[in-house]
N, C-alpha and C positions, 0 to 999 in steps of 0.2 A: 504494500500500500504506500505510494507516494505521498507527500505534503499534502497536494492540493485536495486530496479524498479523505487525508486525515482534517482538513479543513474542515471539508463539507459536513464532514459526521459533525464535529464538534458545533459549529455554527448549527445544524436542524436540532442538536438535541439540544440547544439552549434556545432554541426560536419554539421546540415544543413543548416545552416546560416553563418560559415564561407566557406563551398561549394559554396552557392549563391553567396557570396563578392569574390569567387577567378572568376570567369566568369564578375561579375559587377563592379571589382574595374577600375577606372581607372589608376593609378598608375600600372605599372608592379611590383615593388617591393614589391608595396599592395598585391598585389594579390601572389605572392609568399610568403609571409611572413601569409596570411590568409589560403595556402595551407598547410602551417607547424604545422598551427591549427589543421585544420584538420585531419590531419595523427594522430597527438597528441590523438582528442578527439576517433577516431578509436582504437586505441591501448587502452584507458582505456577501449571501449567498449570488446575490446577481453580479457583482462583483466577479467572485469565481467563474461564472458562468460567461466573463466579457461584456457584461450591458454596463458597461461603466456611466453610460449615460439614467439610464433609470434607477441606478445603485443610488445618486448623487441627486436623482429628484426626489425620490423618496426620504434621504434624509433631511433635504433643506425644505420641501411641502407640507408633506405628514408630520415630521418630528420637531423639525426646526418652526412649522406654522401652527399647524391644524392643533398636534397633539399639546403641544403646548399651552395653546386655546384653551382646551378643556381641561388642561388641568390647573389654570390657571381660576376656569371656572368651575369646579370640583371645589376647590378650596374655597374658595369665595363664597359657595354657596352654604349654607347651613343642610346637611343633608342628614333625614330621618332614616336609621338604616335599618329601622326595624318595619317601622312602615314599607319600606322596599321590600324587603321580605315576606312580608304576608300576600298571601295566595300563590308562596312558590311551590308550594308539594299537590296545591292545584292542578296548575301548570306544568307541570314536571310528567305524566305521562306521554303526550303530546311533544316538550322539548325532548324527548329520550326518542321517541318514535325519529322524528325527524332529524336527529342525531345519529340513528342508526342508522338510515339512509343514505344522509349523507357521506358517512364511513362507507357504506357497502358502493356506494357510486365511487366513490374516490380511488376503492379498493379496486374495482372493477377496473378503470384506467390505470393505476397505475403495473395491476399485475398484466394486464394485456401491451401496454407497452415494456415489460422486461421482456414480456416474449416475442416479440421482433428480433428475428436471428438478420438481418439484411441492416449495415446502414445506411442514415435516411437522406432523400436526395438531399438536405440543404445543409446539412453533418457534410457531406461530401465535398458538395461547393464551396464552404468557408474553410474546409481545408485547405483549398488551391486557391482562396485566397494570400496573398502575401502580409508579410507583418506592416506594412508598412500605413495599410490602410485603417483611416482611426473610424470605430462607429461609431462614436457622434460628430465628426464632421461629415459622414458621408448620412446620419440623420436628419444633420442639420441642413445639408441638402437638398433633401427629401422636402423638408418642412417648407421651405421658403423657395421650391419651386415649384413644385407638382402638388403641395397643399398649403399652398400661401391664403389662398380665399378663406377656407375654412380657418385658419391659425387667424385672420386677421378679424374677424367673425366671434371669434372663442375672446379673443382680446377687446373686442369692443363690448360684448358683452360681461365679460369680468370688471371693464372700466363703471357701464352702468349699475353692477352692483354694488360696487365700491363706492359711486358717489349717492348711489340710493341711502345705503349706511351709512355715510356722514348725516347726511340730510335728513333721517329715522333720527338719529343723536342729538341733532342740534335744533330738533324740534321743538316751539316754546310749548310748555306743559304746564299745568295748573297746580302741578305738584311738585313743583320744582320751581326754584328761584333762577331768576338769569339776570346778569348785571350786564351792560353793553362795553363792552370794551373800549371804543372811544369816549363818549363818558368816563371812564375811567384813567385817559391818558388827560384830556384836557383838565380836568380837576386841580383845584391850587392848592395852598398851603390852607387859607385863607377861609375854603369852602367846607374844611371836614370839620373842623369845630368852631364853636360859636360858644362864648362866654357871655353868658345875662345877669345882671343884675337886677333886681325883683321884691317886692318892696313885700313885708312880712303879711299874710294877711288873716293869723291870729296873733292875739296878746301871748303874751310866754306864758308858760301855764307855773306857776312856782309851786311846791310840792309842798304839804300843811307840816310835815314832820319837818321838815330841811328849816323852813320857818318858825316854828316852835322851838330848834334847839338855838337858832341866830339870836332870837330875843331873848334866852335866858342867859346866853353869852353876854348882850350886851346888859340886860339888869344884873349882873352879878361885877362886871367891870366897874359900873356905877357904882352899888356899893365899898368895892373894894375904894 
């Protein structure tokens, strides 16, 4: 067994063991935080595999954007985790069904492609490809010739949700305060406070015992 197969194993048995802990943890934040594993140990696997281009979206998308997002809203949020958990053992005949399915579907593919004795034509062709050719320049190619419409389409689109969500944000709301920002630059020294003077308008009120002891101070000084 060379490197690169001692690789692979080590990278799928940490991609399927932190898969298990992101369904098993009970911590939400755990289980986000063993997702980012994941993507992690994916991305070397494509790595391995020569997609150095998709190895490098995945980590700067998913982990460097997305996941980060929600874990950043995981935390922030107050989360009930007992309430999450009721109506799981409900639920749980139905996720087991469907669970097993998908294992025997996956099983079904993967054991029918071990048994392909023939390599495949496109195994073949990137062999007698040369090293020389990189694939993401020759993706990048791709992209911005023969599907430039569509990429500029995907980017226009991504631009309008982008400024839809500022514009969702910066919405005035009745429950929220907004100060204007210029108001706030123009403002002087002059204008934040204001000192007044205000003429009393009760008598002082003098307390009867405070009174009482003042005048036996002064009859007893007299005597003296």
């Amino acid at each position: 067994m060379d490197v690169k197969t001692g690789l692979f194993y080590v990278f799928s048995a940490v991609l399927l063991f932190a898969a298990f802990r992101v369904i098993t943890a009970r911590n939400p934040v755990h289980a986000v935080l063993f997702l980012v594993l994941s993507f992690f140990q994916a991305a070397m696997i494509w790595m391995l595999l020569k997609a150095e281009f998709l190895s490098i979206t995945l980590v700067l998308v998913y982990v460097g954007a997305v996941m980060v997002l929600f874990l950043f809203v995981v935390m922030m949020m107050d989360i009930n985790v007992d309430s999450i958990r009721q109506g799981f053992w409900k639920q749980f005949p139905l996720a087991a069904v469907m669970g097993v399915l998908i294992a025997l579907e996956m099983a079904a593919v993967l054991m029918g492609g071990f048994r392909v004795s023939e390599e495949p034509h496109a195994a073949a062709v990137l062999g007698q490809v040369t090293a020389d050719v990189s694939n993401s320049r020759e993706l990048g190619k791709l992209l911005y010739t023969q599907y430039l419409y569509p990429l500029e389409i995907a980017a226009a689109i991504l631009l309008v949700a982008m400024i839809a969500a500022i514009a969702l944000t910066l919405r005035q709301r009745k429950d929220s305060k907004y100060v204007s920002p210029s108001e706030q630059v123009r403002v002087k020294a002059k204008d934040r406070m204001t000192v007044l003077k205000m003429a009393a308008t009760q008598a002082a009120v003098i307390d009867d015992a405070a009174t009482g002891t003042g005048e036996n101070n002064a009859t007893a000084e007299k005597k003296a």
